[in-house]
N, C-alpha and C positions, 0 to 999 in steps of 0.2 A: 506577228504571224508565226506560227508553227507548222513545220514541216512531220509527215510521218512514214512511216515505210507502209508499201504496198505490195500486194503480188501479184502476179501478173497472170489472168483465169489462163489464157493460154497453156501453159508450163505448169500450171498444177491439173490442168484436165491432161495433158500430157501423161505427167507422171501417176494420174490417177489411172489412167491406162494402162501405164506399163504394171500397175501393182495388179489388175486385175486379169490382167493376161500370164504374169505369174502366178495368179490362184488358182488361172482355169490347165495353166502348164501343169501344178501338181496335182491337182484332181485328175488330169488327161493319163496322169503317169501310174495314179494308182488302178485304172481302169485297163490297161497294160498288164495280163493275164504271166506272160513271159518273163520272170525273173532276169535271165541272160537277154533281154532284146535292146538294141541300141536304139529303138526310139521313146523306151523306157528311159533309162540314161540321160537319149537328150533332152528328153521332155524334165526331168528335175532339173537338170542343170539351165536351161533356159529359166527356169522358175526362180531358180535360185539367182543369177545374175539382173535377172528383171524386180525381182523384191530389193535386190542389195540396191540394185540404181536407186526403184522407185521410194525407197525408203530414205535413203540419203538426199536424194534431189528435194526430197517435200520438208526433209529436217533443215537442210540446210536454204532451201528459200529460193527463189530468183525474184526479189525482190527489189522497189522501183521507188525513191524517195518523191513524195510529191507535195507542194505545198498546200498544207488544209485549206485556208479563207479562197485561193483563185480553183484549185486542183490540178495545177499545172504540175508538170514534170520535171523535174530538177534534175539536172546532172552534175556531177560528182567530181570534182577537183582538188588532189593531192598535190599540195607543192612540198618540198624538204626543205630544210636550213639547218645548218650548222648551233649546236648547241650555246653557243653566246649568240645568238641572236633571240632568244625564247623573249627576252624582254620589251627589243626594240619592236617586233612581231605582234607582242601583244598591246602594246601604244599603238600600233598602228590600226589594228582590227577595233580596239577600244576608243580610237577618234574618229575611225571609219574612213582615216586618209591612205589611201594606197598608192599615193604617187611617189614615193623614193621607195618600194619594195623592191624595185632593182637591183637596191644599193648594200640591201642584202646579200651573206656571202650565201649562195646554196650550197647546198649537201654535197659531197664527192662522194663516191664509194660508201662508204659503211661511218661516217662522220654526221650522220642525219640525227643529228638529237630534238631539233624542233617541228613540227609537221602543223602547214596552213592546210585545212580544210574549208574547201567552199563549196554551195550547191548553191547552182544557178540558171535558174531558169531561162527556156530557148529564147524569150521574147527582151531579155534582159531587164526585167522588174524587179527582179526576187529574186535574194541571194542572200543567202546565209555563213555564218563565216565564225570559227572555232580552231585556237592553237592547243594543240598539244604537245608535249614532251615526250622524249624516249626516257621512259623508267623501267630497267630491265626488265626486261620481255615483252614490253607491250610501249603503246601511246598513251600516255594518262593527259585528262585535258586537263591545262592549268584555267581555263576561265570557261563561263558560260558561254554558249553560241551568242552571237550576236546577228542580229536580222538587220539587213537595207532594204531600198524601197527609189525607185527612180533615177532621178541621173547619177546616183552614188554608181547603183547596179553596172549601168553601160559604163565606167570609170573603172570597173573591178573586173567588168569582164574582157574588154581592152586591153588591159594590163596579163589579163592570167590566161586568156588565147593566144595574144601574141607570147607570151613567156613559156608554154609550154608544147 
């Protein structure tokens, strides 16, 4: 099963709003005969802080990871660990056994070199699971996702609701 990002009509009809209410701000502005008038003024600047939003909000997404085969809605869980653990982390995600992830040391402060990501569906079916590394400046994954399926799921989600 594959997961994919989605986005959410809500938040783009939103932001589709505010970009149009910024177009109709600088058109309103240049209809505004008074060079000196302050609701010349406000009307660009309105214009201009609702394109900046609506432009940024639609580039950067509000996006919803879901699983393709069910369409179910996945949510998102970041655990850290300390960078000697990238190995034991990744036997564990690779044998699908999550029962001594406890025994792992987590992260403190700024010592997070390994990163467990999981996304796990509300009904606890479907979860998907991916380590990465800290390689300066970013997470690189060291392995491919790996997908579960049934009582693995409720075993992982057990584990990572209680742990977080």
């Amino acid at each position: 099963m594959e997961i994919r990002q989605r986005y959410r009509l809500f938040g783009l009809i939103t932001y589709a709003v505010a970009l149009v209410i910024a177009i109709l701000a600088f058109v309103g502005s240049s209809a505004v005969s008074d060079p000196q008038s302050s609701l010349k003024l406000f009307l660009i600047v309105l214009g201009a802080g609702l394109l900046v939003y609506g432009l940024i909000r639609v580039a950067v997404g509000n996006k919803i990871a879901v699983c393709r085969a069910t369409g179910k809605v996945l949510k998102k869980y970041e655990l850290l660990f300390e960078s000697a653990e990238v190995s034991r982390l990744k036997q564990m995600v690779e044998s699908g056994n999550f029962q001594s992830i406890d025994t792992l040391q987590r992260a403190v402060g700024h010592k997070a070199g390994a990163k467990l990501t999981l996304f796990i569906d509300a009904d606890h079916n479907f979860a998907t699971a991916q380590v990465s590394e800290f390689i300066p400046f970013d997470y690189e994954p060291v392995m491919s996702p790996m997908s579960y399926e049934g009582e693995a799921v409720k075993t992982i989600a057990t584990l990572v609701t209680s742990g977080t």
